[in-house]
N, C-alpha and C positions, 0 to 999 in steps of 0.2 A: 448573759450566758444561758443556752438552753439547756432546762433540766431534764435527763430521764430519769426512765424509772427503774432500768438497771445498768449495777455497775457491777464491769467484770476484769478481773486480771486474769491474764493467761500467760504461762509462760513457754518458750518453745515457740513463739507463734509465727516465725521466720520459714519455717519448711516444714516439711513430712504431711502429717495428722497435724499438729498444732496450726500451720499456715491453713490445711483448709477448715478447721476450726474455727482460725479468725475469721475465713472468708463465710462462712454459714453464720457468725456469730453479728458480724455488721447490720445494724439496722438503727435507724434514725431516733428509734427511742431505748439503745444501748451506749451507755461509754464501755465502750471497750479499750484498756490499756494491755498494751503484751510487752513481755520481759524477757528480751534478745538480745544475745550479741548483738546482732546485725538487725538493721530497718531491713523491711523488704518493701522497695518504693511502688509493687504494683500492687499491695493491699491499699498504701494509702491512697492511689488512685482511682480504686474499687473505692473506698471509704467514702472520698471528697466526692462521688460522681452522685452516689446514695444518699448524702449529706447522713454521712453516719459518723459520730462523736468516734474518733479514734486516736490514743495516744500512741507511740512507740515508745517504749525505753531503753535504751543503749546498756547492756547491766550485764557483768560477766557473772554466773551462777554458779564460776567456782571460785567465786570471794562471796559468798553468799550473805556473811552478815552486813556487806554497805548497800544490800537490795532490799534486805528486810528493812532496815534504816529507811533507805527511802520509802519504801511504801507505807511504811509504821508512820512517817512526817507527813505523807501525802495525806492518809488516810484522817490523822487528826485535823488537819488544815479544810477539812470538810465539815459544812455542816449536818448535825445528826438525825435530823430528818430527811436528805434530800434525795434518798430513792428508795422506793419498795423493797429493793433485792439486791445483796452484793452478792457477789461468787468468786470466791477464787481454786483455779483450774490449774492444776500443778502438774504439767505437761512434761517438759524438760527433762531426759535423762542421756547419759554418757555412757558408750559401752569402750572400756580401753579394748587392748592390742586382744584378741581371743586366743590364749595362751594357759598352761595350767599355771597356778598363783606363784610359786615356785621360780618361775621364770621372767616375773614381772617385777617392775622397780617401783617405788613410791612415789614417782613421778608420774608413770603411767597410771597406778590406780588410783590419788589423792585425788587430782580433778573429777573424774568419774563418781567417787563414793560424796562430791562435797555436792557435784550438780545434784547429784541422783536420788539422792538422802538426806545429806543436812541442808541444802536450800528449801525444799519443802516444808522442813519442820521448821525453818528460822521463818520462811515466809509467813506460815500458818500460824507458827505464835505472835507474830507481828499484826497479822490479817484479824486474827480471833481477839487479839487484845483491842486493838483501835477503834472496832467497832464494839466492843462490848456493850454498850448501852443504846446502841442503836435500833430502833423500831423496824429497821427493814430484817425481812426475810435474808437468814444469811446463811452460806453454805459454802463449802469447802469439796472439790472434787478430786482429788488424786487419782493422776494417772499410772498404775500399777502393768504387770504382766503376768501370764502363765506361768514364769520365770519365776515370780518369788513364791510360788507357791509348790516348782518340783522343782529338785536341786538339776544341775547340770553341768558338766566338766566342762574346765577353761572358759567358766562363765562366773566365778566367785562372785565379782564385785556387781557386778548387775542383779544377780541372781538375791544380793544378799541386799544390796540399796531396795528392791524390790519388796524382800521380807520384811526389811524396816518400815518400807511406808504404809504396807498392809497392817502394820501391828501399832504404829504410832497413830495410826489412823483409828485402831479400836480405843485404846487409852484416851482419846484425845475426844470418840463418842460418846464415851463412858464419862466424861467430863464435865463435857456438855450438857448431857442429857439430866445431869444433875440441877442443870442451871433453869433461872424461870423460863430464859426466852434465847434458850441454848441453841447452837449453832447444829446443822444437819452435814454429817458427814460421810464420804465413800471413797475406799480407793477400789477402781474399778479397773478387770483385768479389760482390754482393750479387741481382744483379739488377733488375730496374725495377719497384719499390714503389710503392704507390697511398700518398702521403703527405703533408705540407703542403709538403716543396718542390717534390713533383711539383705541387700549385697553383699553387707560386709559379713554375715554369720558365712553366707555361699562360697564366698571367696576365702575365706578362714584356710588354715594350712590343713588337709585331712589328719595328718599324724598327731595333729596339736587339739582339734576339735571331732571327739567319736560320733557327735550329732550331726558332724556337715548334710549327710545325705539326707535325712531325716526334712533339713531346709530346703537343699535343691527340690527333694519331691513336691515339697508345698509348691512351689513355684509353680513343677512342670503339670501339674495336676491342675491347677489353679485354683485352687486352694486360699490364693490371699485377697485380702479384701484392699481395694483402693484406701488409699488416705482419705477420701471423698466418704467412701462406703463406710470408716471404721470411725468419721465423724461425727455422720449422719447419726450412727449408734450411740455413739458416747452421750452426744448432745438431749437426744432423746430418751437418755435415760437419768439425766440431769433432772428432766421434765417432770417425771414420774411423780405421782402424787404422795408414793413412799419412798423417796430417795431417802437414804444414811434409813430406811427401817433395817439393812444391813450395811456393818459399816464394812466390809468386805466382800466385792461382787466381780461378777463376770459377766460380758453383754452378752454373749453365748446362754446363759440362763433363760433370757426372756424367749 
């Protein structure tokens, strides 16, 4: 088996930002595993043509604790030296129906708050445990939004999955940082992506969302960054030589 020198999970990596995340992340001395519903068969085609180490995993993220299970078993069934750098990139969020809270069932918001929220944290303490004693350079990337940081009508459960992961993400640096060979943490706001929930914020009902226009303008302006464009950023500030110096960030800062 060939070893590299970094290993990454990602999850979300089926479409939007995540898919061209995976496709910038492929390289022959990366395993890269993503954690999707669904395969997308022309990443791995991209992967096998690169001879780029790539898994898919089939993993619904709103049962999130048989995904940290697995990656908690994955991760022990590795040996503890076998790469410089693990990362994992907690991509993956759900926005339900865009509606004020009032008007939403527990069906509609449970999945969303479980992708959005508690799989990040079950993964991260799954991720952060299994390697705890590991020599490689390890790091943890949350992907956050503008969202959890100003509130917004008929955006509850996004808006507040968001403020979670920015805030389990300080506690969780604060943790670390206590540690000899503690883990580097960010959850980083991404910036405004041309994507399908930016359709879906557009196509929202006006009477139900007082921000509709606020999104069509981003659009007609152009104003959003490609999935390509808002990966290249995330990736690259992954990079940075002081990632997690703040565990709370926005690529709009650099």
């Amino acid at each position: 088996m060939h070893m590299t020198s970094h290993l990454i999970f990602l999850t979300g990596g089926s479409r939007g930002m995540g898919l061209a995340m995976a496709r910038q992340l492929l390289h022959p001395d990366h395993t890269l595993i993503c954690l999707a519903r669904n395969r997308n068969d022309a990443l791995a085609q991209a992967a096998a043509a690169m001879g780029a180490p790539l898994q898919q995993w089939s993993v619904d993220l709103s049962a999130p604790a048989q995904a940290a299970a697995q990656l908690g078993d994955w991760l022990r069934q590795q040996p503890s030296g076998a790469y410089e750098q693990v990362t994992l990139i907690n991509n993956a969020g759900a926005m339900p129906a865009i509606a004020p809270l009032s008007s939403l069932t527990s069906e509609e918001l449970a999945p969303a708050l479980r992708v959005g929220f508690e799989a990040p944290m079950l993964l991260t303490a799954a991720f952060l445990g299994a390697t705890e004693h590991w020599p490689a350079q390890r790091k943890v990337l949350n992907i956050s939004s503008g969202l959890g940081r100003r509130p917004m009508a008929s955006q509850a459960a996004y808006c507040a999955s968001k403020a979670g992961l920015d805030h389990f993400t300080r506690c969780v640096a604060l943790e670390e940082a206590l540690k000899p060979h503690g883990a580097k943490l960010c959850s980083l706001a991404p910036g405004v992506i041309d994507t399908d929930m930016q359709v879906q914020l557009r196509n929202a009902d006006p009477a139900a969302f007082p921000d509709l226009q606020r999104f069509a303008d981003l659009k007609s302006h152009d104003q959003l960054d490609s999935p390509e464009q808002a990966a290249a950023k995330v990736l690259a500030w992954l990079q940075r030589a002081d990632f997690g110096t703040d565990a709370v960030a926005d690529v709009r800062q650099a």
